[in-house]
C-alpha positions in Angstrom: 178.6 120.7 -89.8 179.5 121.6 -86.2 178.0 120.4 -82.8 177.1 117.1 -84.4 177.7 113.4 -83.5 177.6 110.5 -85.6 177.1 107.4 -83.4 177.2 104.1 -84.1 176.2 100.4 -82.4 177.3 96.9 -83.2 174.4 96.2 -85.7 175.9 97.7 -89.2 179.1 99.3 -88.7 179.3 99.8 -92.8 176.1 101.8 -93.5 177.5 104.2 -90.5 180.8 104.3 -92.1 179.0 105.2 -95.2 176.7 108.0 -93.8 179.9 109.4 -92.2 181.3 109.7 -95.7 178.4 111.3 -97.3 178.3 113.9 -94.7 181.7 114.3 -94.5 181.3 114.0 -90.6 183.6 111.4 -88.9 182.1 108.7 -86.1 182.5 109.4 -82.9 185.1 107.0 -81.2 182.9 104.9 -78.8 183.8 101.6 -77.2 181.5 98.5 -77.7 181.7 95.2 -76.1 180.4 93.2 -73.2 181.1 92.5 -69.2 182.2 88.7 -68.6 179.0 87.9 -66.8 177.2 89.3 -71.2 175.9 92.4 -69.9 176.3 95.2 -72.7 179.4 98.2 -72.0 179.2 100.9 -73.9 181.7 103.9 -73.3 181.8 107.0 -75.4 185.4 108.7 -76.2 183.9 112.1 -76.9 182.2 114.6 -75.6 178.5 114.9 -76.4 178.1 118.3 -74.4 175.1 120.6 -76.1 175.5 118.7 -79.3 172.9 117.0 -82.1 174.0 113.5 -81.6 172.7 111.0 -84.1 172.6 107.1 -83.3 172.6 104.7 -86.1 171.3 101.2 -85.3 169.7 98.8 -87.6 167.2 96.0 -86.0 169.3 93.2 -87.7 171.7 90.5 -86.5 171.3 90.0 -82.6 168.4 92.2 -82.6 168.0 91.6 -78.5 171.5 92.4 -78.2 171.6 95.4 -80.4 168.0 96.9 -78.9 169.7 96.9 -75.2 172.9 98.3 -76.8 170.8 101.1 -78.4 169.1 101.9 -75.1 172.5 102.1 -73.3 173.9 104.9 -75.9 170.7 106.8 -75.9 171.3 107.0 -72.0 175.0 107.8 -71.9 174.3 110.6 -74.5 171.1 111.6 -72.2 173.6 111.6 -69.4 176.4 113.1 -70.9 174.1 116.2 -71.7 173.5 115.9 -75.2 171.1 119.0 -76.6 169.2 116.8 -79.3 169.4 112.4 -79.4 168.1 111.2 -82.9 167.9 107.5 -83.2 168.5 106.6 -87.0 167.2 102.8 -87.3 166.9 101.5 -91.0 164.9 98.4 -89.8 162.7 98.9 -86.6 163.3 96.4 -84.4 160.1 94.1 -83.2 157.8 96.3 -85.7 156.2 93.0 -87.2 154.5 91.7 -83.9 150.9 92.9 -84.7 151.1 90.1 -87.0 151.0 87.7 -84.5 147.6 88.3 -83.2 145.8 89.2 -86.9 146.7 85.8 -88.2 143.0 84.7 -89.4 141.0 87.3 -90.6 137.5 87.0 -91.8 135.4 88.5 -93.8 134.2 92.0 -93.8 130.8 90.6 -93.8 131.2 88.9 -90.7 133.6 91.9 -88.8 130.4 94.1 -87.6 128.7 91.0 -86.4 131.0 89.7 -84.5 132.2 93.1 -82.8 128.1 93.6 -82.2 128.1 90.6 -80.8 130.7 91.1 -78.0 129.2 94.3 -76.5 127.7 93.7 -73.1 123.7 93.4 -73.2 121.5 95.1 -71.1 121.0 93.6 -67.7 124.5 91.7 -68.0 126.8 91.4 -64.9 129.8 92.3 -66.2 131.0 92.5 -70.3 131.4 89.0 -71.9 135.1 88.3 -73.7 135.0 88.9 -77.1 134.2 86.5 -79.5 135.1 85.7 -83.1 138.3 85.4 -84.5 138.1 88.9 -85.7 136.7 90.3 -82.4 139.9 88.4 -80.9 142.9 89.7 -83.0 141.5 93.2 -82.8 141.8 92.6 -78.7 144.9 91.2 -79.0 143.5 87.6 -78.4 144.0 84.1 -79.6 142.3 81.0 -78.2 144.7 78.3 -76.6 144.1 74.8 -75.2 140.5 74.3 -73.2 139.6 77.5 -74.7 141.9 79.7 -72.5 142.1 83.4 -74.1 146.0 83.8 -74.6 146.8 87.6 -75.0 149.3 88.5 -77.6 152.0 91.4 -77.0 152.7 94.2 -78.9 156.5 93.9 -78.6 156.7 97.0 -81.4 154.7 99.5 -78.5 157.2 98.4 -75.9 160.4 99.4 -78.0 158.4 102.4 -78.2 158.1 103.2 -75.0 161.7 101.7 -74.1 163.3 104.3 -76.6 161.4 107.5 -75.1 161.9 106.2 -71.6 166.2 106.2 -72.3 166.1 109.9 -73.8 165.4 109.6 -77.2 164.1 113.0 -78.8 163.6 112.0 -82.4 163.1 108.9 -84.6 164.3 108.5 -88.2 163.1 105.3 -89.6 162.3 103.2 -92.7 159.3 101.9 -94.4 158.6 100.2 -91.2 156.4 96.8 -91.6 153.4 98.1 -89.9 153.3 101.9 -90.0 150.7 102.3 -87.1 153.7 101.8 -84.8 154.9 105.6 -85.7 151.8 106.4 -83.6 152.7 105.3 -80.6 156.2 107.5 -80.2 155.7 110.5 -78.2 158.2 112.1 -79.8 158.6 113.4 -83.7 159.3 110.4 -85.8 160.6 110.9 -89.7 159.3 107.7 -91.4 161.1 107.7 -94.9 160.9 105.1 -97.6 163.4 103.9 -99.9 161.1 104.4 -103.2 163.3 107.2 -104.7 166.2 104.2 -104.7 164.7 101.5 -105.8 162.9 103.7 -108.6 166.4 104.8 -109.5 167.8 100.9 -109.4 165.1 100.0 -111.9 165.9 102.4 -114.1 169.6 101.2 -114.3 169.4 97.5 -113.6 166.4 96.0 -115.1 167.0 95.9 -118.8 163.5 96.8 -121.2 161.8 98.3 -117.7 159.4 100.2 -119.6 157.7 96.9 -120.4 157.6 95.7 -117.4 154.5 94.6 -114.7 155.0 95.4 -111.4 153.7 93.0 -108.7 152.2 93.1 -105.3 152.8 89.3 -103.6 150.1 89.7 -101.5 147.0 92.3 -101.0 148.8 94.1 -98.1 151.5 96.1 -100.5 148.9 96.7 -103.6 149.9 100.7 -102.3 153.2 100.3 -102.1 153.7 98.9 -105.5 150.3 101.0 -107.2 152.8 104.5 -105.8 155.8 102.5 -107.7 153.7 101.9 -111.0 151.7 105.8 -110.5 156.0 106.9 -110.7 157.1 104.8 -113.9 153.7 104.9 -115.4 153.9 100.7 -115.6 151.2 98.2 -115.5 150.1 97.0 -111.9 149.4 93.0 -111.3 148.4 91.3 -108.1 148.9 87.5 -106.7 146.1 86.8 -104.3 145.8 83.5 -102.3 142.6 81.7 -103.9 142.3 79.2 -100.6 144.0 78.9 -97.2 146.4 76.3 -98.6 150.3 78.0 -98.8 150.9 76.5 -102.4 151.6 78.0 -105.7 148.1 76.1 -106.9 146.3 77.7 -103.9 148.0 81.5 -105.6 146.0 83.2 -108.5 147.0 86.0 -110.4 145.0 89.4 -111.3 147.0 91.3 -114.1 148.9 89.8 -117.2 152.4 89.1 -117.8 153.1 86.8 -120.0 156.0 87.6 -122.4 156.7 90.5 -119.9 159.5 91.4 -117.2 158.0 91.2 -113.5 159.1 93.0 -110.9 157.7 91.6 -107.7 158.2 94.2 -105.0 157.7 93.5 -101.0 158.9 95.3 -98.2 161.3 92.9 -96.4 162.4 89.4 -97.4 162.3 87.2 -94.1 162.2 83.1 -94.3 161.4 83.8 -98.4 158.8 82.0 -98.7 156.4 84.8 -100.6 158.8 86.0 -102.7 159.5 82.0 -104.1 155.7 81.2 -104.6 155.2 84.3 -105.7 157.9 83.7 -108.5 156.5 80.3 -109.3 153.3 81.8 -110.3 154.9 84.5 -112.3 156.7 82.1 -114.0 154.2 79.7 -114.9 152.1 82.2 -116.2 154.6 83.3 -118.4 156.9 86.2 -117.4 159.9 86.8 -119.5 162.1 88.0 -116.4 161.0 87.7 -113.1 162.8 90.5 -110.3 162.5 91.0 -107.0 163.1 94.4 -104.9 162.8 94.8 -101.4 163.2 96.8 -98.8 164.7 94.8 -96.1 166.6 91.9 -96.9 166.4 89.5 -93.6 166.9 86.3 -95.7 166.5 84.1 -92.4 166.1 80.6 -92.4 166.0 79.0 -96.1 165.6 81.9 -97.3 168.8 82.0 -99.8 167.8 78.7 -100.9 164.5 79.2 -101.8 166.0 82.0 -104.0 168.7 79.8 -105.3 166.0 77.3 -106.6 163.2 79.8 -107.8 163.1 81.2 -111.6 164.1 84.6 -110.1 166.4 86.5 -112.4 167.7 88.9 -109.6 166.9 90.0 -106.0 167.3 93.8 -104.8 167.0 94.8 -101.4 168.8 97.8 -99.9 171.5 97.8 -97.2 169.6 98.6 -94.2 170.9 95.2 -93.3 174.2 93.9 -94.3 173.9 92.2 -97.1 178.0 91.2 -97.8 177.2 87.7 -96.0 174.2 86.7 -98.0 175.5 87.9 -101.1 178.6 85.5 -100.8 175.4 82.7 -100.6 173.5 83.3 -103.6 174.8 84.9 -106.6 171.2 86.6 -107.6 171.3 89.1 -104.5 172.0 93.1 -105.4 172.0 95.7 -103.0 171.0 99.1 -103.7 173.1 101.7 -101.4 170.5 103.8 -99.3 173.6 105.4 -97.0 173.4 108.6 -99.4 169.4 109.4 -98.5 170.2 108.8 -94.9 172.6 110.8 -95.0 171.2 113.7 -96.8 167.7 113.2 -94.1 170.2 113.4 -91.4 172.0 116.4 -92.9 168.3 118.1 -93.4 166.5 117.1 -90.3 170.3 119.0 -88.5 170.0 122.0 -90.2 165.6 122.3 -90.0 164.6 121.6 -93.8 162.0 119.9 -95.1 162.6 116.1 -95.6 159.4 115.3 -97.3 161.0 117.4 -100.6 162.9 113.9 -100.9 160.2 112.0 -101.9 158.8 114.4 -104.1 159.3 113.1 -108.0 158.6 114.1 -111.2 155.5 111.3 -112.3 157.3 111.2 -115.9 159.6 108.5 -116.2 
C-alpha cells in the first residue's frame, strides 16, 4: 500500500501495532509526550506530504488527555499537507453524554401532553419553559435547587465539532453508545460494529451455543441482541426493570432460561453494575451458564469486582480498550481481537471498496 500513514496516539499503542501487522504497513515514527508546564507535544518523524494518513486513537485511559492529543495530530497532519486525514477511534470519546439529560423518562402516554403543553398560547408574551420531565430532557433540561432550569451539554456534539474544526476528513468508528452522534459530523463517518467478531467468538468459546438464550440487560439493546439471535437463529430473552428501585427484585425477566446457557450481551461494560444484576436474575432463574459479551470493556470503578462475585461464567469484550490490565484482575475476562476488521475497513475504505460487504452474513449458523 503506498502513500499511506498509520498513526498512532498514547491511548492503545497495541491495537495500532496490531493493525500495522494486518496491513503489513509499519507506524509512522511520531514523538509523544508533554511540555513541563502538561501541555501535549506531539512531533511527527515522517513526511505526511499528499498521503492517506490514518490516526488511531481509542477514547480510553485519560480520555481528556488523549482527545487534545488526537486534535494536535489531526492538525500537524492538516499542516503538514496530508491529501486525506481518517480518524480511526474504537471507542468515541464523550459519546454517552445524551444520557445525562434523558435520565427519567415517562410514559408515552404522557410525552404528547407534556410537549402540547409547553407550546406558547395565543396572546402569550413570550414562550413559557418547557415543562415535564420529558419536555425537559428532550430540551436538554433538568430542574436544580429553587427550581432553577440547569441545561445539560452535549459533550459528544462538541468532539464533533472539535474533530472537523482540526482537519479531520473522515471518521471510522465503532458501535458508538448513542448512534445519533454520527449525525452531527460533517464529514463521511464509517460506523462499524463488531457483530461479525463476537458471532465468530461464540461459535468457538461458548460450549453447547446452539442452546443457548441470548439476553438484552435492558430495553435499549433488544436490536442489538434480536440482529445477534436473527444471525445464530437462537432464542431472544429480555430483563426489564419492574420498578424504579436498582435491585435484582426490582429486575423481571421476559424469555426462559432455565436449564440453558445465557449469553447476556451489552455494548460497553462501565462501573458493571447491569451486567452483575443482570446475572443475578439469570441465575436465579435458572441458567445453566451465564456469559457476558461486550463491546467495550471500560470496567471502571468496582467494576472487576462485581464480576469477581457474580455467577458469571466468562466476560468477552473486544480490544478497543486494552484489556491486559483488567485481565491480570479477574480471571473471567476474554478479549476477542477486533485489530484484523479494522484493519481490513482501513485497507477498504484506502483503496474505495465497499465496507458494508463486512457485515453481510450468511443467516445460517
Amino acid at each position: 500500500m503506498r502513500n499511506i500513514v498509520l498513526l498512532t496516539g498514547s491511548s492503545h499503542p497495541k491495537l495500532a501495532q496490531r493493525i500495522s501487522e494486518s496491513l503489513g504497513v509499519e507506524l509512522s515514527s511520531c514523538k509523544l509526550g508533554k511540555f513541563s508546564n502538561q501541555e501535549t507535544s506531539v512531533e511527527i518523524k515522517d513526511s505526511v506530504r499528499e498521503k492517506h494518513v490514518y490516526i488511531i486513537q481509542s477514547g480510553c485511559g485519560r480520555v481528556n488527555d488523549n482527545l487534545i492529543e488526537l486534535l494536535i495530530l489531526i492538525q500537524a497532519c492538516r499542516m503538514g499537507s496530508a491529501r486525506r486525514i481518517t480518524v480511526v477511534a474504537p471507542l468515541f470519546p464523550y459519546s454517552r453524554q445524551s444520557e445525562r439529560s434523558q435520565k427519567k423518562r415517562l410514559p408515552q402516554n404522557q410525552i404528547g401532553t407534556e410537549i402540547m403543553s409547553s407550546l406558547p398560547k395565543a396572546g402569550d408574551a413570550s414562550p413559557p419553559l418547557p415543562q415535564g420531565t420529558f419536555a425537559q430532557s428532550f430540551m436538554g433540561m433538568s430542574t436544580g435547587e429553587g427550581g432553577y432550569r440547569q441545561w445539560c451539554a452535549r459533550a459528544g456534539t462538541l468532539v464533533a465539532n472539535l474533530l472537523q474544526a482540526a482537519g479531520a476528513d473522515h471518521l471510522i468508528a465503532m458501535d458508538l453508545h448513542d448512534p445519533q452522534y454520527q449525525g452531527f459530523f460533517q464529514i463521511p463517518v464509517d460506523l462499524i460494529y463488531a457483530e461479525p467478531s463476537i458471532i465468530q467468538w461464540i461459535r468457538s468459546e461458548i460450549p453447547n451455543w446452539r442452546q443457548a438464550v441470548v439476553v438484552s440487560p435492558d430495553a435499549g439493546g433488544a436490536k442489538r441482541v434480536t440482529s445477534i439471535c436473527n444471525r445464530l437463529n437462537l432464542d431472544f430473552a429480555l430483563i426489564h426493570k419492574e420498578d424504579r428501585a436498582n435491585t435484582k427484585e426490582s429486575m423481571g425477566l421476559v424469555g426462559e432460561v432455565a436449564g440453558r446457557p445465557a449469553i447476556i450481551l451489552d455494548d460497553m461494560i462501565d462501573s458493571g453494575s447491569t451486567i452483575g444484576l443482570a446475572s443475578e436474575v439469570l441465575k436465579r432463574h435458572g441458567a445453566a451458564e451465564i456469559y457476558a459479551i461486550a463491546v467495550h470493556g471500560v470496567f471502571s470503578g468496582p467494576a472487576l469486582g462485581i464480576i469477581n462475585c457474580s455467577p458469571l461464567t466468562a466476560v468477552a469484550c473486544t480490544n478497543t480498550v486494552p484489556q491486559e490490565e483488567f485481565r491480570a484482575k479477574c480471571p473471567k475476562l476474554r478479549t476477542i481481537d477486533i485489530a484484523p476488521m479494522l484493519g481490513e475497513i482501513i485497507r477498504r475504505t484506502f483503496y474505495g471498496e465497499s465496507v458494508t460487504q463486512l457485515f453481510v452474513h450468511d443467516d445460517q449458523p
